[in-house]
N, C-alpha and C positions, 0 to 999 in steps of 0.2 A: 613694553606694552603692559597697560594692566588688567589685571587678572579678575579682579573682581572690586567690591568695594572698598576691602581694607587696605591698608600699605604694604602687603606682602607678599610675592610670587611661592609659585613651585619649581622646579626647573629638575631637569635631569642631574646625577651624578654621573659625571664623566669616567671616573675611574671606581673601581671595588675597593671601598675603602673599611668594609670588612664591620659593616655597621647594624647593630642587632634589635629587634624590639623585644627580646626574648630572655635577653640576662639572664632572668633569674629561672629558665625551665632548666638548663644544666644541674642546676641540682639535683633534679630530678631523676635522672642519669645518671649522677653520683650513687643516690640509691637506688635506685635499680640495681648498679654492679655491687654494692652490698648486698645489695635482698639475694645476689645470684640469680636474676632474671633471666637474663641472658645465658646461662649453662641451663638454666630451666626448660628456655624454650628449646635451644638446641637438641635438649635427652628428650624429650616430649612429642615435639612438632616434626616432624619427617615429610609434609608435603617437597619440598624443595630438596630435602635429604640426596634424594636420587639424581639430583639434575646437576651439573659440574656446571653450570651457565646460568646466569643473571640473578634475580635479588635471591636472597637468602632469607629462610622463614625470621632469623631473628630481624633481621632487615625491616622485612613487611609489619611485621608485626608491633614492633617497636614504634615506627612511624605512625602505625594508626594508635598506639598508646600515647605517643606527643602530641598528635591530634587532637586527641580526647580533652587532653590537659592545656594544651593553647586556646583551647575554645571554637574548635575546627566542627563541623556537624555533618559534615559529609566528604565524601572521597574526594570530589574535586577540590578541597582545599587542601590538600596535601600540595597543591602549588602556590599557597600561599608560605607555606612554610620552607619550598623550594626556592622562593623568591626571599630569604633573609640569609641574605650570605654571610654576615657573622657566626648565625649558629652552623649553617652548613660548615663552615670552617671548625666548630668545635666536635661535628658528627662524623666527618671528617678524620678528623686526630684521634677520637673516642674508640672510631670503629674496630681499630687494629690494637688496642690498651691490653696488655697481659696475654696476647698471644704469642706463640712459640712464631719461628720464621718461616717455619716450612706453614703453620696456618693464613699466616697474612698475604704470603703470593700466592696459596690457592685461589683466596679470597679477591685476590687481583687479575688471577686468571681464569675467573666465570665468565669475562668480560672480552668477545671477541674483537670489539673496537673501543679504544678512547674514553673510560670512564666520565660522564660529565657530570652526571647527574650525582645528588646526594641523596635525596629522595625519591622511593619508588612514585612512579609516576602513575595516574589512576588508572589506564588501560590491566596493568599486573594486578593493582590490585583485586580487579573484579574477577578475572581470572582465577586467581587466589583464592579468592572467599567462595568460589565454585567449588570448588574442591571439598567442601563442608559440606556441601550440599548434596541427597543421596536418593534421587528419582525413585529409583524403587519402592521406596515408602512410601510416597504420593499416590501409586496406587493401591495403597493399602486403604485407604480413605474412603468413609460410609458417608452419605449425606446425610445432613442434619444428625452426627453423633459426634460427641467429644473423642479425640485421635490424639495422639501425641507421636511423632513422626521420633522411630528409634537415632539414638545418636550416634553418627559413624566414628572410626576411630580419632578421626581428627578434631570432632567436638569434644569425645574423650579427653585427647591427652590435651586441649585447653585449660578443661576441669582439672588436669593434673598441676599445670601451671600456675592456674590462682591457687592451688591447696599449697605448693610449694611457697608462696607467699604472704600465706595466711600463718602458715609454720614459722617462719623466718619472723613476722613479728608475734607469735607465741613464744619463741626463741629469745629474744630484746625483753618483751616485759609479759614472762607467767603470768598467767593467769588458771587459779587453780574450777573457777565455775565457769562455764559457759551457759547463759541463758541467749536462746536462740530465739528469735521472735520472726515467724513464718508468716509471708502474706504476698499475692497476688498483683500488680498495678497493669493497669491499662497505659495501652501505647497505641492511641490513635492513627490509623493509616486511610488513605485513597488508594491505596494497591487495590485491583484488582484481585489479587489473591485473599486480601482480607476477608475473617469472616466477620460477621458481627455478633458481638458481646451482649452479653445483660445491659448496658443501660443505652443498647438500641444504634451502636456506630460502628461503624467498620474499623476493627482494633487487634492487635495481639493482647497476648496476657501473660508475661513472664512472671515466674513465681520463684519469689526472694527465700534466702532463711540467711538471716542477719545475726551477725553474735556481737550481743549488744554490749558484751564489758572490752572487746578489741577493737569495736567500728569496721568490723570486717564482714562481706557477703562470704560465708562458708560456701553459700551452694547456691547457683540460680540456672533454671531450666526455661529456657524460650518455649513459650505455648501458643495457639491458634486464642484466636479471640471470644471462640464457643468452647472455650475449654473450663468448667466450672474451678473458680479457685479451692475446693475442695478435694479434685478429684487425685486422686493416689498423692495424697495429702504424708499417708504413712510412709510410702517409699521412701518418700524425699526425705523425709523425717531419719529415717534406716540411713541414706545417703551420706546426708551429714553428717552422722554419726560418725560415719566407718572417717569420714575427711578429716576430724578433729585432732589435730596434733596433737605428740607424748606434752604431760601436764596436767592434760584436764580430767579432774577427778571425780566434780559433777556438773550436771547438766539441770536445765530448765526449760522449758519452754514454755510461749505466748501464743495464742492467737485469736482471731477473732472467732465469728462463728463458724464460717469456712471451715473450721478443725472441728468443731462439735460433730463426730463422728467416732462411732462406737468401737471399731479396730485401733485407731490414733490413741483413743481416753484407754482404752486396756492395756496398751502397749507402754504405754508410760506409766500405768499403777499397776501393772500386774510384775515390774521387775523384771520382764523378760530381755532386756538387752545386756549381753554376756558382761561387759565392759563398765554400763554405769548402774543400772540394777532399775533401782525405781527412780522414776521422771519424775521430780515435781512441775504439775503444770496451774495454769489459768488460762480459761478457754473461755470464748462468748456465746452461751447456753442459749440452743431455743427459745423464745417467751412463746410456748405453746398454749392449747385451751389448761390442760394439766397447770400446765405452771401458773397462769394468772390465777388459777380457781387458790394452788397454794400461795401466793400471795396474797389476796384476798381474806386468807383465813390467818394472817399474820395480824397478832392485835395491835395496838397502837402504841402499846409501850415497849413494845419489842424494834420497834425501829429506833433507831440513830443516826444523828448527821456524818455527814462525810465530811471529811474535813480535810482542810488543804493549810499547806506553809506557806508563806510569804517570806520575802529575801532575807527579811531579817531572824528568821526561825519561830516567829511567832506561830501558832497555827487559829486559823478561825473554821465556820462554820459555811458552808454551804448552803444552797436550796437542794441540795440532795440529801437523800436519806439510805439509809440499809440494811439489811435485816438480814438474819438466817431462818431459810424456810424450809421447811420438811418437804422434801420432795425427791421422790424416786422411782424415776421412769424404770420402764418393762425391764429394760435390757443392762439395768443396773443391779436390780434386785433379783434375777436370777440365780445367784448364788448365794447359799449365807457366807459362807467361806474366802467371798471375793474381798478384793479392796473395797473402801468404802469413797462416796462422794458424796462433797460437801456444794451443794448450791448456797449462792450468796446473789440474792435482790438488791437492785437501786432503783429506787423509784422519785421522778421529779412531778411535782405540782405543776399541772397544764392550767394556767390563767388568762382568764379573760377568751378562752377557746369556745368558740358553741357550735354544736353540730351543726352542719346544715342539711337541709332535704337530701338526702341519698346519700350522704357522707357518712351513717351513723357507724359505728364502733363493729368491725369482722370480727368472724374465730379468728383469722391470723394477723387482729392488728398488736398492736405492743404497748397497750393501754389497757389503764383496768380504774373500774369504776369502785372506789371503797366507801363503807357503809355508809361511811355521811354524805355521799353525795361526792364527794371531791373526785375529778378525773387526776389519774397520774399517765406520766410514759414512764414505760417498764424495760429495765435491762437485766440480765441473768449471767452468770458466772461459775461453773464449774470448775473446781478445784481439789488437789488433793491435800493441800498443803493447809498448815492448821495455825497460820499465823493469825493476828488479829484480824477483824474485815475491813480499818481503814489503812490498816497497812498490803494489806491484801488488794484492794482498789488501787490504792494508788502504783502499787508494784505492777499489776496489769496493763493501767492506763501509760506507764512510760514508754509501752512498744507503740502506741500511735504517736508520741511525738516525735521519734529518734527514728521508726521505720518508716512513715511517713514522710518525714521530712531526706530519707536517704534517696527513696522514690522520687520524687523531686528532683535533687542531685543528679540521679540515672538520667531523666527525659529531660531536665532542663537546661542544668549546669553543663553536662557532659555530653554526649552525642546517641545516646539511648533513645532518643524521644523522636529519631530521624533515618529511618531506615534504609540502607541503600538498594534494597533489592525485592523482587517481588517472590523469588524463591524462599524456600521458610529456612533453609540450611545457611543461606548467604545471612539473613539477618539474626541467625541464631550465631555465627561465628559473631560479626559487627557489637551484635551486646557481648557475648563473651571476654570482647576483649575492652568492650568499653569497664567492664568488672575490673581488668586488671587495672585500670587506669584508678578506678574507682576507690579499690583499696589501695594501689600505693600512693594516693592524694591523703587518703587515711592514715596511711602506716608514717607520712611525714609530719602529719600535725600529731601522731599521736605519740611517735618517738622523737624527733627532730626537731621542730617549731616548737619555742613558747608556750605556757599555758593558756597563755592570752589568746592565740589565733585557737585554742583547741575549738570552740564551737563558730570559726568563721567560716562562709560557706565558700563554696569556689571561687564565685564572682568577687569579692575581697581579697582572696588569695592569689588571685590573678592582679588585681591591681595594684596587690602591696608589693609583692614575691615577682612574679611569673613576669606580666609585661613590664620590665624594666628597658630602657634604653642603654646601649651598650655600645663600647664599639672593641673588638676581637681585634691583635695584632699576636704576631709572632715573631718569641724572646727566645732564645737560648733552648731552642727544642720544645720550647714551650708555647702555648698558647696563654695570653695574658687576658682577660673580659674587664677592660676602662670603663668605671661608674663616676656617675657627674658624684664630688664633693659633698656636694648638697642632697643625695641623693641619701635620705634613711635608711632605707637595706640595706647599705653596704658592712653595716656591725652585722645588721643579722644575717646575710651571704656567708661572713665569714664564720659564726657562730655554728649556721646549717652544716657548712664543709667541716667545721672541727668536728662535731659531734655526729656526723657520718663517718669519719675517721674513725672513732674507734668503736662506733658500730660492724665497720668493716674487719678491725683488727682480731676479731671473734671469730670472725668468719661465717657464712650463711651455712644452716642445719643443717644435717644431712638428706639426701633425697628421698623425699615423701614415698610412702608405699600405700597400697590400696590394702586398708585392714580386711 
């Protein structure tokens, strides 16, 4: 009978014939057990530690990291991945890999009936991610004040798991600078529990610190939606710090204006952190009444365009201009003795712009009117650092393409953008571990894969790598994964396994400690 208009049917598979859309996530897996994932989660994660019966933290956890990486966006597709019996057959064989004998029948005897299942089923997991979750803090909560609900220990030792993974590829390829580039993104929600944000929706707002020369999130903290991205801006900042694997000798940081905050700019110029001494930073300065009056009184020959490269290394010119302006707010100029800051103006030409009735120019717009008449918008830049100003521009402006675009990644590629719970501890575990997911997507393109795929985004890397068709049989103890001929990953499959090979042969760092 037919099925529709073309010449084709669907029909049931009668038998398990052990057939995968998944191929290429086993890599995955591969490292992971390089990175030491899995001893990670085991020293770290103790929810399930206690219980001699059913899934096992690295179990759960692992599953929703597959998740993350297949393109799954909520719990109940964890029966999506339940329904590919090839890879179940490889998670399967995987589970029990380099364990001792007396570990593997423990591991078989959690299980008071009939093991069927390979993956936890969503019922456990919500259960699970309960467990993150620490009521008492909820009535800690003021109306209408920014809160940040303390972390229990099981959010804790999450945060010990991505550092132990962050380490492991600090480990593969040193990196002697770390410049951190700090910033907040919205994650729109209809929960009920939502608060609403600055730009007026009902949202969380987790707050990144990305280390831009590994493609790794060192630190990210799930926040309430009314929670300013500025707010204990410095902690987090301290946080990181103390996370940063042996190697790194200095430090940088980025951020927008959210950081322009008088504790954050002293603690990075004043050399007070034991370990790296003085911060070099680039912040986005106020354009206060102060500041536009000091722009304003910048002469005309004192500005410069900004200038940008093109592919070929040429450089041209801009409609931007730049300048350094004498400017020094209250709380910089109270000491002679202190560090010093350097402010650095951009100002673009507003054309063809006219005011209209009731529109005219505020104290706190970011426009300034210079002598001849010409309207500009106005951007400001706080720095310590004393390099040129188009090199200084453009060194700032690279944490909006790379942290921006990782943001993106988090909500859209991965399952960040989709929360499962109305509890704030369930959806702060759900991002925590989409993080891990996040950076071992990272630590494969940035060790493993090609330089070609270095700047591909997930959605490519799923089509090229991840959804391959397959079909799983079992050789000689072995499990074998059948790619069609024609199929081009199969050089780079084998490419991925050799040079996880002797990433593994290293061995993963030793266990992270809390500086």
């Amino acid at each position: 009978m037919a099925q529709g208009v073309l010449p084709f049917q669907y029909q049931d598979q009668n038998r398990v014939a052990g057939l995968t859309a998944l191929a290429g996530l086993p890599t995955y897996l591969d490292l992971a057990q390089a990175a030491g994932l899995r001893d990670s989660i085991c020293r770290h994660l103790n929810i399930r530690s206690g219980s001699k019966q059913g899934w096992s933290d690295h179990q759960i956890v692992m599953a929703l990291v597959l998740l993350n990486l297949a393109g799954g966006d909520c719990v109940a597709d964890l029966e999506r991945l339940e329904a590919d019996e090839g890879f179940c057959q490889i998670m399967r064989k995987v589970e029990h890999h380099g364990l001792p004998r007396r570990e593997r029948r423990s591991i078989d005897r959690r299980w008071r009936r009939e093991h069927r299942r390979t993956f936890v089923s969503p019922s456990p997991v919500f259960r699970y991610l309960a467990a993150f979750h620490d009521p008492d803090q909820e009535d800690k909560r003021q109306a209408h004040s920014a809160f940040i609900p303390k972390a229990n220990e099981h959010l804790k030792a999450l945060e010990k798991v991505n550092r132990d993974l962050v380490a492991f590829v600090q480990s593969c390829s040193p990196q002697p600078q770390a410049t951190l580039d700090m910033d907040a993104t919205l994650v729109g929600s209809q929960k009920d529990q939502a608060l609403w944000c600055y730009q007026h929706y009902k949202a969380y707002q987790p707050f990144n610190v990305y280390w831009f020369e590994q493609d790794q999130v060192v630190r990210s903290e799930f926040r309430d939606g009314n929670v300013p991205a500025g707010h204990q801006q410095l902690r987090l900042l301290q946080e990181s710090l103390r996370s940063l694997p042996d190697g790194v000798e200095k430090v940088c940081v980025r951020s927008d204006t959210a950081g322009y905050q008088q504790d954050l700019l002293r603690y990075c110029a004043e050399g007070t952190n034991e370990r790296f001494g003085v911060i070099e930073f680039a912040i986005g300065a106020d354009v206060t009444a102060s500041f536009r009056q000091a722009v304003r009184e910048v002469a005309e020959d004192q500005w410069f365009p900004v200038l940008r490269t093109d592919p070929d290394g040429r450089q041209y010119e801009t409609s931007q201009q730049w300048a350094e302006i004498c400017y020094v707010p209250s709380w910089a100029g109270s000491s002679k003795k202190g560090p010093a800051y350097r402010f650095v103006a951009t100002r673009e030409l507003l054309r063809h712009q006219l005011e209209l009735p009731g529109c005219e120019t505020t104290e706190d717009s970011d426009q300034v009117q210079a002598s001849g008449g010409a309207r500009y918008k106005v951007r400001g830049i706080v720095t310590n650092r004393t390099v040129d100003g188009n090199e200084l521009i453009h060194w700032y402006r690279e944490r909006c393409g790379k942290s921006e675009e990782v943001h993106a990644v988090m909500k859209d590629d991965l399952a960040g953008g989709k929360l499962p719970s109305g509890e704030f501890g369930e959806n702060a575990a759900w991002w925590g571990i989409m993080i891990l997911a996040l950076n071992l997507n990272a630590a494969m393109k940035r060790l493993i894969l090609p330089k070609s795929w270095a700047r591909k985004r997930l959605k490519a890397i799923r089509f090229g790598l991840i959804s391959l068709a397959g079909q799983v049989r079992a050789r000689s103890r072995q499990l074998q994964i059948l790619i069609s001929p024609r199929q081009p990953a199969y050089a780079l499959l084998l490419q991925i396994r050799e040079r996880i090979a002797q990433l593994a042969a290293k061995g993963p760092p030793a266990a992270c400690c809390q500086r």
